[in-house]
Every structure is written in structure tokens, then in C-alpha cells.
N, C-alpha and C positions, 0 to 999 in steps of 0.2 A: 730745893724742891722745884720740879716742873710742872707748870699747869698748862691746861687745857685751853687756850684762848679761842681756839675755830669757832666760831659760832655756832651754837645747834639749828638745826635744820628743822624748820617747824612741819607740822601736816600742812597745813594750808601752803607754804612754801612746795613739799614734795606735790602736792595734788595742780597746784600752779604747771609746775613741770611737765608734767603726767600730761595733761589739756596740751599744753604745749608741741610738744610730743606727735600726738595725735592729731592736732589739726594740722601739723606738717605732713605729717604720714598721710594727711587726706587732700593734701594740695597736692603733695608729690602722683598720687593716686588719679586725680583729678585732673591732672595732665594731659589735653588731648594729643592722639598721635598726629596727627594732624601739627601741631606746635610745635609739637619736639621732631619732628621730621624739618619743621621751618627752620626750629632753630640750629640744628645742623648745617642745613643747606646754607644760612647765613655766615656760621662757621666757616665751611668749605670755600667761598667766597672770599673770607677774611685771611685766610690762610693759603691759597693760592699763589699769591705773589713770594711766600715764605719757603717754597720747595714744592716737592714732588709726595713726599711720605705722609706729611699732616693733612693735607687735604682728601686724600687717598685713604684715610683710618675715618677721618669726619663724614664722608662721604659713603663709608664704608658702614659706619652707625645710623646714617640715614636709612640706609639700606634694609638693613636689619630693622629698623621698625617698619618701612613701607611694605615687608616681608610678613612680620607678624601681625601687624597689626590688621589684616587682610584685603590693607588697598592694593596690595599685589593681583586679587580679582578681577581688577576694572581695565587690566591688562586691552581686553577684546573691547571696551569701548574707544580704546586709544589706537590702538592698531587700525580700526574703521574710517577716522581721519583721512580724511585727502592727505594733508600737510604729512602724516608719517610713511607713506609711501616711498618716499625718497630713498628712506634710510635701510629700506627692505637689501638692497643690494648691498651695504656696506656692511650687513648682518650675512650674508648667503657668498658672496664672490669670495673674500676671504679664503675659504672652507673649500669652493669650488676649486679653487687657486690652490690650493695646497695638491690637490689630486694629479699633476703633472708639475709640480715646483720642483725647482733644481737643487732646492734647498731646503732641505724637510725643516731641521732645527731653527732657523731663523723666520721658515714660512709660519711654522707654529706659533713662534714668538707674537707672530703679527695679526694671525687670526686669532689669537687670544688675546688683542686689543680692541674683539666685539665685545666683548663685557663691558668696556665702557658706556656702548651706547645704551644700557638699561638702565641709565640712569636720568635719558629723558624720560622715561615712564614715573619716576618719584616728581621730576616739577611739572611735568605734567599734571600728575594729579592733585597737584598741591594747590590748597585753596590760595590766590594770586591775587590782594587788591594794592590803588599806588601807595598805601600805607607801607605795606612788607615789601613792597620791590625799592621804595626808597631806604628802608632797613637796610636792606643787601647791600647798594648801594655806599651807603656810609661804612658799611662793617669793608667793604672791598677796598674803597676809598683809605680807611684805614689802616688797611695791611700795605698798600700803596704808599701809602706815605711814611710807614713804619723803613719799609725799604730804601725809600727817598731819602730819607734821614740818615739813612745808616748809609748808603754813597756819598753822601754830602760829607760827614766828618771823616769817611772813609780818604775821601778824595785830597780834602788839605789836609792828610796824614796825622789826625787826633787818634784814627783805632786802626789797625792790621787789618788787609781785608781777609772774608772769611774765604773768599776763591778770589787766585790769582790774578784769575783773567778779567772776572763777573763783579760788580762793586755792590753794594747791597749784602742780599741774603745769599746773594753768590749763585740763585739759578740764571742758566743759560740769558744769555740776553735774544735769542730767536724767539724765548718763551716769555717773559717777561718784557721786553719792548710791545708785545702788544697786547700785553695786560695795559702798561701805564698809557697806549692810545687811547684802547678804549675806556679806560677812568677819564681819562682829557674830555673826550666826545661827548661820555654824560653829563662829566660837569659841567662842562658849555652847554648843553642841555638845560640842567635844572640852572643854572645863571639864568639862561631866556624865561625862563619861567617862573622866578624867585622875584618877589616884590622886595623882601626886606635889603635894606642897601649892606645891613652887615653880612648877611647870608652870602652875601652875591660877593662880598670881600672876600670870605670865607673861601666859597667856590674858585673864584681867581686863582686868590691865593695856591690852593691844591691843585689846577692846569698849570702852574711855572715849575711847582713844586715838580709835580709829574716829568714837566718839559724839562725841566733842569736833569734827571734821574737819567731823562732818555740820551742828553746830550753827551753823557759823561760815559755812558754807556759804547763799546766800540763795533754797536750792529748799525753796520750800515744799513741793512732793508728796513730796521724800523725808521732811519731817516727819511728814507724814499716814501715809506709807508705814508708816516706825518706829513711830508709831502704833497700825499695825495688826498688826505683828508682835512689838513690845513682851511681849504675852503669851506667844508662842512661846519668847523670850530667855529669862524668868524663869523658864518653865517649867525651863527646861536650867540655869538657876543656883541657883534654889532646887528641885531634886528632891525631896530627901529631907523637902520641910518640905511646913505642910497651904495646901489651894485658899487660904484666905484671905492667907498669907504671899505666894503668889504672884503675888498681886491686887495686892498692895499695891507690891508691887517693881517689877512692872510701873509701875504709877503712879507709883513713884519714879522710874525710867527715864526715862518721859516727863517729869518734873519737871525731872530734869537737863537734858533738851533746853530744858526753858523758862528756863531759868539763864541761857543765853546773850542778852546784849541785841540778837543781829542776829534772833533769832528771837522775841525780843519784836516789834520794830522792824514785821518782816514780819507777823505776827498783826495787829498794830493797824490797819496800812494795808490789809490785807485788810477788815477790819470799818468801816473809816470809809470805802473805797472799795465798800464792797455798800450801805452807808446812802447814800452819795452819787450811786450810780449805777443806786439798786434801778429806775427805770423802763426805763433804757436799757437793764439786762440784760433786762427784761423782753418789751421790744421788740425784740432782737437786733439791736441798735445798735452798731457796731464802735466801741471805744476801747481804746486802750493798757492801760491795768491790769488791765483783764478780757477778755484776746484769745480766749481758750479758751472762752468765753460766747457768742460769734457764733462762732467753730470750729465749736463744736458743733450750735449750732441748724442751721445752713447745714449743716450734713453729714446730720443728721437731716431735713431738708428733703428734702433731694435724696434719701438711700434711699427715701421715701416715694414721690416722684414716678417712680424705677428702682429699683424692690423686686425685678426678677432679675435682672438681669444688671452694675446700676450705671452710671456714663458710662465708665469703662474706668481704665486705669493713669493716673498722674498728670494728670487731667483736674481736678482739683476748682479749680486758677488761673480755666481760664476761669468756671466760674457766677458765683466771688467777685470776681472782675476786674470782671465787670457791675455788681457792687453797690460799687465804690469801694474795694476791699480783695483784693491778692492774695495767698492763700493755700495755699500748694503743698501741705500736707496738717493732718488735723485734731487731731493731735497726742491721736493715739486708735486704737489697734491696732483694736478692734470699730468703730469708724466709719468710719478709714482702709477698714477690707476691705468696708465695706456699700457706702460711695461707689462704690468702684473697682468692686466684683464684685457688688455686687447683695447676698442671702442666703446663695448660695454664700460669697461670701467671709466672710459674719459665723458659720456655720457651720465653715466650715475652721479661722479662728482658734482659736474655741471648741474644734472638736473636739483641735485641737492642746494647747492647756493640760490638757486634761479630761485626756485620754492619760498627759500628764505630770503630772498631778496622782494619777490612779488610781494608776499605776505606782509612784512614787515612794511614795506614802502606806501602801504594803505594806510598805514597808522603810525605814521614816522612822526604826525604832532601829539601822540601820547605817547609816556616815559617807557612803557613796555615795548613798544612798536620800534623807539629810537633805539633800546636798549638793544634789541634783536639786530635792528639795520647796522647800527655800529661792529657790533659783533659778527656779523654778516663779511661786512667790507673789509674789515682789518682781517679777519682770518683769511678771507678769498684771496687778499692782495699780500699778506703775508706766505701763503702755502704758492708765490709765485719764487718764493726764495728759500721756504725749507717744507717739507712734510709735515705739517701741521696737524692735519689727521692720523702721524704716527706719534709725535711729541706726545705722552701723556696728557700734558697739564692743559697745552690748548682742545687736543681731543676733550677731556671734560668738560673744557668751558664750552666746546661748542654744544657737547651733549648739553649739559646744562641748559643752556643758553635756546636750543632748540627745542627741547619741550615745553619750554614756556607761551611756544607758539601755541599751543590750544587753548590759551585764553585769549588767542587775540579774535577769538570765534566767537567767545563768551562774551555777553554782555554785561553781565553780573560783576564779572572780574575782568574789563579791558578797562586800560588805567587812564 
């Protein structure tokens, strides 16, 4: 004989349920767009350091509510802005640039990389106090360090990597060396700022974490980067001590970088590849170890020969195609926009960081103001060695990163 042992379901039981039900149905409901827009964007943040594709879908659902939810209206309050003026040309030259390009398919490619910039209009609009920007922060923080971890046991060969080349999550290291600078920069940041003594271990701890990520990493420009931002770190760790203490920390900093043997490895072959190749760089000779040596000659060539207007959007294949070497851009934010657009575009650039370097450097002692300046510096001094503004992932983070600047106008929400 089989019985029945489920227990029955009483009413009071099913009517529990029911309530239950319904007061989720009415939180879910209750949801401002406003939140769920943040909490995307905090997403997106977190997910950055992890590829190309997640942040891009994250960013992508952001979208979609600041579309329905009809903050897409306040478009014309934001446009009115001083500070987005800048970006007026990197929406328009594009498009202008495709109308005499050498190269329809690829020019396309690249004017259809102004849809990223609509995505400063979602944090722009985004209500912004240092509560949610320190949010960001920690979620970025820890997709950073998600990465870090995963090169570290990648490195003493506990797991396969998942790219050959890349240790981590496997994107590019032109794109992700200055993601983990600028996680450095904040967290030396909120270290100057942190009373609690665990907190500030805490934060430590995720700067070596980061530093160690970069070392093992075989991009030399985010060495040079760190380099140059070095003093900024030490500045924010050793505050309270004198200029020479922070001199030296600095130099220590960069000492740690040189601890690591991939970035010995990389130094040396830099220096027995400029003794060995010093005629051909001289001559603008295309070879492998020194690509960004003919890059750049040939980019500066050609502004010389179209100093206004350039040969147009993704033209620069054909000139380099004739000389034996095709090159789809010069892995140079100011050469990139002289090629394409002549002055106008080496002006636009410019005026765009100047913008964000002014503004931000007003308010470089609160976290939004440092967050913008860092972001400012690493991508300016990074897009001296790839196309940063073509990269996806830093293209968003700038976009990102740049709409934020209309709270720094706001007093309500400057952090």
C-alpha cells in the first residue's frame, strides 16, 4: 500500500504565497528607471575588464531603459553643455570622412563606432552621488581583480590560458593595461581618503594586485603609461610625508614593475631591436618589432601632403597597401584624426582631452573629479601608442567616463 506523506497545503499557507507573490510583483514594479539604469551601468563597469561582448549587451540594456523610460528627452538639456561641445565633431567628421574615403567598407566600420558616444547621454543623466560612484568603483575594482587572479594562477601554470598571448580574460592588453592603471589611480585615491587602517590594506592590497596583473602583461605602453602616472599613485599614498618621500616611492613603484622577468624580457628586446634596426627605423622601413615606427612616419607623411581635410575615414589601407604593408589605422588617437580629417580632426581630439582635463582638474580632490582626471590621462597617454578612440572597450569607457562630467557642474551630485 502507498501513501500519501506530502503534506497538504493549507489556505493560510496558499494565501501566504499569494501576498508574497504580489509584494515582489510590486517591488519589481517599483523599480525606479533611474536604478536599474545604475545598476547596469555598474554592471558594465564590472564587466569591462572581462571582454568586449558583456559589457556591450550590459550597456546595451542600459540603453534600452534610458530609451523607454523617456530620459532619452533631456537629450537637449545635455547637448546645451559647454563640456559636450567637444564631442560634436567626433559625432559629424566620421560621416563627413566617409564622403571622399578610400575605403567605403572600413570607413563605415568606423563611423558606425559614433554610437558609442550615446552612451555619455545615459551617465550623464544619471542621478551621480559619492555613494553610487564609489559602487562603480568596487564592482570595476572587482572585475579587475577577477582578471588579476586569473593571470596569477595562469602565470605559475595552475590553468591554460584562455588567449595565447593575453593572461587573464584574455582581452587585448592595449585595452586592459589601462583599465588596471586606472583601478591603481582610484585606489590610491580612496587609500588618501580612507581612515579605516583595514580599508586602506584592503585598497593596497588591489594596487599590487593590479600592478602585479600589469607586469606579467607583455604591453609595453601600459609600462611607460604607469610610468608616467607613478607620481600621481605616490602622491595619494604617501600624502602626509615630504616631496622627496614621494619621489622615491614613486621609483619604487616603478621598481616593482621591473621585478617582473616578462618585463625585463620586453625592455631588453626593445633595446637590442632599436640597435639592431636603428637604420630601418630611420628610413621608415616596415618590420615586425617596430610596426608603430612606419605607423607613424606614414601617418605624418600623409597629414603633411592633406593638412585639411586628410584622405577621409578608414582610408589610411590604401597609401600603405602601395608601400607593401596594410595598415588600417596608426594606432595613434592625434594621427588617426590628422590622417582621416586633415587639422580639424587633430584639433577635435585635442580639444576633447583639454576639455576633460580642465574640468576634471578643478575637482581632482573629489572622487568624481579624480575619477574623470585619471581617465583623462591614461587614455590621452595610452591613444600615444594605439587608437583608443577606435578600441571598443576604451571608446566606452571614455564615453562612459565623459558624461559624468555634468555633475561636476552640479552641486547636488559633485562628490
Amino acid at each position: 500500500m502507498i501513501y500519501n506523506v506530502c503534506p497538504k497545503v493549507t489556505a493560510k499557507q496558499e494565501e501566504t504565497k499569494v501576498l508574497q507573490m504580489q509584494n515582489l510583483k510590486k517591488q519589481v514594479l517599483n523599480i525606479k528607471s533611474d536604478d536599474l539604469m545604475f545598476g547596469f551601468i555598474v554592471l558594465t563597469f564590472f564587466l569591462l575588464p572581462t571582454g568586449t561582448a558583456p559589457p556591450l549587451i550590459s550597456i546595451g540594456l542600459a540603453g534600452l531603459v534610458w530609451l523607454f523610460s523617456g530620459k532619452a528627452f533631456h537629450i537637449k538639456s545635455i547637448v546645451r553643455q559647454s563640456w559636450f561641445l567637444p564631442v560634436i565633431p567626433f559625432l559629424i567628421l566620421p560621416w563627413i570622412g566617409l564622403l571622399y574615403s578610400q575605403n567605403l567598407d572600413l570607413g563605415m566600420d568606423y563611423a558606425l563606432k559614433t554610437k558609442y558616444w550615446i552612451v555619455l547621454f545615459i551617465t550623464a543623466g544619471l542621478y551621480l552621488d559619492e555613494k553610487r560612484l564609489f559602487l562603480i568603483m568596487k564592482w570595476f575594482w572587482a572585475g579587475l581583480f577577477m582578471g588579476a587572479f586569473l593571470a596569477f594562477i595562469q602565470f605559475i601554470g595552475l590553468m591554460a590560458q584562455i588567449n595565447q598571448w593575453h593572461l587573464g580574460f584574455g582581452i587585448a592588453y592595449t585595452l586592459n593595461d589601462m583599465y588596471l592603471i586606472i583601478g591603481i589611480m582610484m585606489a590610491s585615491f580612496y587609500f588618501k581618503k580612507e581612515k579605516a587602517f583595514t580599508n586602506r590594506l584592503v585598497l593596497l592590497f588591489l594596487i599590487f594586485a593590479f600592478l602585479f596583473h600589469l607586469a606579467v602583461e607583455k604591453g609595453k605602453a601600459g609600462y611607460l603609461i604607469f610610468g608616467f602616472v607613478s607620481p600621481f599613485v605616490a602622491n595619494n599614498l604617501m600624502y602626509r610625508f615630504s616631496l622627496k618621500i614621494k619621489i622615491m616611492v614613486s621609483v619604487l613603484l616603478i621598481c616593482c614593475l621591473m621585478l617582473s622577468p616578462v618585463v625585463r624580457n620586453e625592455g631588453k628586446d626593445i633595446i637590442v631591436d632599436l640597435i639592431e634596426q636603428k637604420e630601418n627605423i630611420l628610413k621608415g622601413v616596415y618590420f615586425h618589432e617596430f610596426q608603430r615606427s612606419f605607423m607613424f612616419q606614414e601617418a605624418v607623411k600623409i597629414i603633411i601632403a592633406h593638412p585639411f581635410i586628410g584622405i577621409g575615414t578608414g582610408s589610411l589601407t590604401e597609401p600603405t597597401k602601395a608601400k607593401g604593408t596594410l595598415i588600417s589605422h596608426p594606432h595613434n588617437n592625434i594621427l588617426y584624426m590628422g590622417v582621416s580629417y586633415g587639422i580639424f580632426g587633430i584639433a577635435a581630439c585635442l580639444w576633447l582631452f583639454w576639455k576633460m582635463f580642465k574640468m576634471s582638474w578643478r575637482s581632482r580632490e573629489t572622487a568624481l573629479g579624480y575619477f574623470i582626471f585619471s581617465t583623462c590621462m591614461v587614455l590621452f597617454l595610452g591613444g600615444m601608442f594605439d587608437t583608443q578612440i577606435l578600441n571598443t572597450g576604451t571608446l566606452l569607457f571614455l564615453s562612459l567616463t565623459y558624461g559624468m562630467m555634468n555633475h561636476l557642474s552640479k552641486p547636488a551630485s559633485v562628490l
